[in-house]
N, C-alpha and C positions, 0 to 999 in steps of 0.2 A: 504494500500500500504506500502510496506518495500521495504527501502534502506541498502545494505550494504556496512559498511567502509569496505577498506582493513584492516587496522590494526585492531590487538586486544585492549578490554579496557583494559587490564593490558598486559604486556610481562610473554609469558610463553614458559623457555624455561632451557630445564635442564644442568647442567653441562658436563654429561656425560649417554650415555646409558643404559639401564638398562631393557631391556623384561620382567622380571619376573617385576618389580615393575610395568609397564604397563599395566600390567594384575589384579593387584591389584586395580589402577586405575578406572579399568572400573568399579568398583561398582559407584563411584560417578559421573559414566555418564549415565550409562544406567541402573542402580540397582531400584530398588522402591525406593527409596528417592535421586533420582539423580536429575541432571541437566535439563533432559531431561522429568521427570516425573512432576518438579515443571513448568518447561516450557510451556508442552501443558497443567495441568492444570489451572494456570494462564491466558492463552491466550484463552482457552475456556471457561472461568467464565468472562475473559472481553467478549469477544464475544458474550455472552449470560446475559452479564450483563441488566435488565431493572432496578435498581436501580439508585440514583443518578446518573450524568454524573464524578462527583468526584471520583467514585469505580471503573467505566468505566477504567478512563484515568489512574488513579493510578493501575489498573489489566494489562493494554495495556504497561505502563511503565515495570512493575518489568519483565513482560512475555519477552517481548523482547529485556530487560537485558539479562535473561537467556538463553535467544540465543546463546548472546556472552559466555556465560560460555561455552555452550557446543560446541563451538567453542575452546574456550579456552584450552579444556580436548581434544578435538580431537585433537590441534594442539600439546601440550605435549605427546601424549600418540605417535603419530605418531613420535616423535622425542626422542623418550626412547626407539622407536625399531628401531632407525637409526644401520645401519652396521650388524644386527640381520636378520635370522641367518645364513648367508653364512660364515661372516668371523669368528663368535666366534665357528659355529661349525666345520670350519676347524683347529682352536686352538683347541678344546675339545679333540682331539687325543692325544695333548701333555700336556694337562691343567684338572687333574681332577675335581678342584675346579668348571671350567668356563664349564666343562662337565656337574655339577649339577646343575649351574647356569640357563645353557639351559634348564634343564630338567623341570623347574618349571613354563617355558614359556608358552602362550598361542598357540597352532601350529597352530590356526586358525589367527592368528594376521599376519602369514607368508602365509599361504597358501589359506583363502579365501578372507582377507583384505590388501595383498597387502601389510605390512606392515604400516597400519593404524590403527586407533580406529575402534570398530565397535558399534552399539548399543545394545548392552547387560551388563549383569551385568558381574562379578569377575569371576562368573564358567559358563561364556556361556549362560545364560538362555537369553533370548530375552526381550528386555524391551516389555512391552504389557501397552495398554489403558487402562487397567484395573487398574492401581496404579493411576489413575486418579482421581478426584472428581471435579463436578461442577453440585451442585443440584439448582440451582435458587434463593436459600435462604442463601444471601452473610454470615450472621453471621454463619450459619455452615459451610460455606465454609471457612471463615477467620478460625476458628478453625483450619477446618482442614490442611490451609496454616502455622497453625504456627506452626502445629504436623511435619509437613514436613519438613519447616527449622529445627526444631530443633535435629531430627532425621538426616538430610543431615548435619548439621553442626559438631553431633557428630560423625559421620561417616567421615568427612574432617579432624578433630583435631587427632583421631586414627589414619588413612593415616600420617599423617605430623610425630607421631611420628615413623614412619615405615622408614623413609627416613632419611639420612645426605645429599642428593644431596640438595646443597644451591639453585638454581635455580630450584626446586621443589617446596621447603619451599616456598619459595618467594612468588610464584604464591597461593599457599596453605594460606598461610598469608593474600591473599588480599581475595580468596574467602571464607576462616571465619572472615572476618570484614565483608564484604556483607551481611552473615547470619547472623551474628549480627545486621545489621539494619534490615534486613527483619525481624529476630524473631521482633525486637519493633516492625517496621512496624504493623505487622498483629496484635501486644498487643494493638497497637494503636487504628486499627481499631475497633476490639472488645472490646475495652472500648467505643470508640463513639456508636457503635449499640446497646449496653448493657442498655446505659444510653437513649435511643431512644425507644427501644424494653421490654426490660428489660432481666434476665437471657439465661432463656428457651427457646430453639427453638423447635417448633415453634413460638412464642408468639400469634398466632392469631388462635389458638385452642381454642372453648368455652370453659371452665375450667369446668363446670357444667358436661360436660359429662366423667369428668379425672372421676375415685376413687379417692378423694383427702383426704380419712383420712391414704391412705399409702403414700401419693405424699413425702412425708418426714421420712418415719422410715428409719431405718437402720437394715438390717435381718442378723442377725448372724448364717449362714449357713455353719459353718468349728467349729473342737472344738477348743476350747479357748475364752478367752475374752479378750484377746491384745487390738481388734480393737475399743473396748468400750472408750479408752481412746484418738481416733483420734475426730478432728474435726465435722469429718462428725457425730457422735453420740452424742450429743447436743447442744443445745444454740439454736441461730436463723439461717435459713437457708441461704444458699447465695442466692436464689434469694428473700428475703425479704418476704418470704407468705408464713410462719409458722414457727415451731421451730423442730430440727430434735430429735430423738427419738431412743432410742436403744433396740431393739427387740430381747432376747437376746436365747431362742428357740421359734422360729417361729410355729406356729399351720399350718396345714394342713387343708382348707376350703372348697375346690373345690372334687368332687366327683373321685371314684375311676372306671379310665377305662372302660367300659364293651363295645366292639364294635359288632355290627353286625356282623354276619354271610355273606360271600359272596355273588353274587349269584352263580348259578352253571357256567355260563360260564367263572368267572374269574379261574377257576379251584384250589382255594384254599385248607386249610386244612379244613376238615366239623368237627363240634363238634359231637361228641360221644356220648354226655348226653342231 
């Protein structure tokens, strides 16, 4: 069951107008790493949660946080296309500047929304369930919640510097401190699973049936040897079961192609010889 406050958890409200920056906006409401993307997935990995009750409640918290964000972006975004665009395109006849202003506007922000947000991203693409993830298996899911703040959060700091409207920033400023505890958040979590589970997910794959004398090289499959001098090509590995190894041209093992012949009602190409 959800209640909603009237008010917002932070005020978001611009100083002045602005259509074309609204339009901008919408990547972080309705884009693949928007508001709206961390939202149903959060709220679907709670809902789906069978682990602990603590992953539960701490998934149900942050989810409908993000509620309010996209609340938050819907209520800015609607109020950047305040007086847009009836009155600035009847300026635009005597104002060439506020003429190209307009032109950079969303026309669907006017014409199918009513001047509101709507949920799509910056060029109109429709946010879809598909930017979603919630596979059952919380440590890859924490993963992927922290890929998403941190991607959403770099996509906010860009935005903020896109803008002088101080009442933008403002709002802007509270939702990258937000991603800021979410990214620890989710650092957090995946240290406590890591220290439970250990690295690798799955961890409850027989290991006997991995190949584990590649579980650790490192295949140098591009020219050069740059990569030789990264972490990942020696010492011991991050998850503690083995030591990595730098392969530096890979051998060819596995057999080359030869596929059967169709039958005749796929109507393929028949070989000749």
């Amino acid at each position: 069951m959800f209640f909603h406050v009237k008010e917002l958890q932070y005020k978001a409200k611009p100083t002045q107008p602005d259509p074309v920056y609204a339009k901008k906006l919408q990547e972080v409401l309705g884009g693949q790493y928007g508001e709206i993307s961390v939202m149903m997935q959060y709220l679907f990995q709670g809902w789906n949660c069978r682990g602990e009750q603590k992953y539960r409640d701490m998934l149900l918290d942050i989810g409908t946080e993000e509620i309010g964000h996209v609340e938050m972006l819907a209520t800015m975004i609607a109020q950047l296309l305040d007086k847009a665009p009836i009155e600035e395109q009847e300026q635009a006849a005597q104002d060439p500047v506020i003429k190209s202003i307009m032109g950079g506007m969303n026309p669907q922000h006017a014409i199918v929304n009513g001047l509101g947000a709507s949920p799509n991203d910056s060029t109109g693409y429709p946010w879809t369930a598909r930017y979603t993830i919630s596979s059952g298996n919380l440590l890859a899911d924490f993963r992927a919640n922290l890929n998403a703040e941190t991607q959403g959060r770099l996509q906010v700091v860009r935005l903020y510097e896109m803008t002088d409207d101080p009442g933008v920033r403002d709002m802007l400023s509270f939702l990258i401190a937000r991603d800021t505890m979410h990214q620890n958040q989710w650092a957090a979590a995946i240290e406590e699973l890591q220290e439970k589970e250990g690295f690798v997910v799955p961890s409850t794959f027989n290991k006997e049936y991995e190949k584990q004398e590649v579980s650790h090289q490192f295949l140098d499959f591009s020219k050069g040897i740059e990569s030789k001098e990264g972490r990942w090509a020696s010492g011991p590995s991050i998850d503690g079961q083995g030591e990595f190894s730098y392969i530096e041209e890979p051998k060819a093992t596995g057999q080359a192609p030869i596929l059967k012949p169709a039958p005749g009602y796929i109507h393929g190409t028949p070989k000749t010889n």
